[in-house]
N, C-alpha and C positions, 0 to 999 in steps of 0.2 A: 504494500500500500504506500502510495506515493505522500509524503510531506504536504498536512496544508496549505504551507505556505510557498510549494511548489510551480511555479513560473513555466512559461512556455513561451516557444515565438514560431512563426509560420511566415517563409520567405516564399512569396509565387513570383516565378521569374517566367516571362515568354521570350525563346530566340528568336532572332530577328532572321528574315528569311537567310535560309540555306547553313545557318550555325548553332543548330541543335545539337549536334554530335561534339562540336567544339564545346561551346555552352558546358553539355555533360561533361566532359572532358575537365572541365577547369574549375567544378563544381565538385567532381569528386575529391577533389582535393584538399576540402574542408573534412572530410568524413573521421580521418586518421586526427590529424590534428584537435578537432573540436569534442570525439569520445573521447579523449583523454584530458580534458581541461576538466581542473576542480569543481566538484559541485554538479557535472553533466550525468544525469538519468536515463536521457534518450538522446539519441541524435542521426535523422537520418536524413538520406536523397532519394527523391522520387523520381521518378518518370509519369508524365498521364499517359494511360495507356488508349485512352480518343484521341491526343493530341498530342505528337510526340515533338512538340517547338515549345510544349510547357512541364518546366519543373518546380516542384515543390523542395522544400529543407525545412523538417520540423525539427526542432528540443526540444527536450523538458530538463529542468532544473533545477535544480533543491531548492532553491531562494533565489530571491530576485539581485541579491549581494553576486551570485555566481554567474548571472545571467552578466551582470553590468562586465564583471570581468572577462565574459568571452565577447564582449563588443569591445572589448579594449586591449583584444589579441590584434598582431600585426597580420593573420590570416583575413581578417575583413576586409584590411584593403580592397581585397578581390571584388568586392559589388562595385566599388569606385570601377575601377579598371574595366571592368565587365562593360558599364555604361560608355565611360572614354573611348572604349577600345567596339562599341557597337557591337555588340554579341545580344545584345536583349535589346527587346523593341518596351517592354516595360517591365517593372521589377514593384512588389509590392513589398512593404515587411511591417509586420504586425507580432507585438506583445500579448499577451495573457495570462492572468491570474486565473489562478483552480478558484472555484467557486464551487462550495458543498450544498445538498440539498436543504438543508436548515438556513443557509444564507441565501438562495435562488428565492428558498417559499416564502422569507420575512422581505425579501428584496420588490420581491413579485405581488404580495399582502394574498398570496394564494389559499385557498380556502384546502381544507385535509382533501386531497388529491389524490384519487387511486393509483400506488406505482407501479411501475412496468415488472412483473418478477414475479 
């Protein structure tokens, strides 16, 4: 069971015509590097398998203290360079806190809720 106060981020990146394969290429790159930085729970590279010009790179984190330090690895550079260098046509990136059922249902003012299970 993952940490409360466990953190995530979700990067969708789409290549730009004809540099998907590069794209992956220089995206796998982060994989070795960023499972081994302090505090990393998850960390992986996708492919969509409809749309093979879009990639995904999800984390998960112990705390959001771990998270700040893998954005302040010199391996990030790469999304700069990526853009410079024209390999992706856009690039999203997005944070996340875990949010538990007890904080969704007072969050939400949800009424007792029949759950999935």
């Amino acid at each position: 069971m993952h940490n409360l106060s466990a953190v995530s981020h979700l990067v969708s990146l789409r290549a730009s015509a004809g540099n998907s394969a590069r794209l992956g290429a220089r995206l796998s790159a982060l994989i070795a590097p960023s499972s081994s930085t302090g505090g990393c729970l998850h960390f992986a590279l996708q492919q969509s398998m409809t749309d093979k010009d879009v990639w995904v790179i999800s984390g998960v984190w112990i705390d959001a203290s771990a998270m700040n330090d893998w954005f302040a690895t010199p391996e990030l550079k790469i999304f700069s360079e990526l853009v410079t260098e024209r390999l992706v046509s856009s690039l999203d990136f997005q944070t996340f806190s875990h949010v538990s059922v007890a904080q969704a249902e007072a969050a939400y003012g949800l009424p007792d809720v029949r759950k999935a299970g």
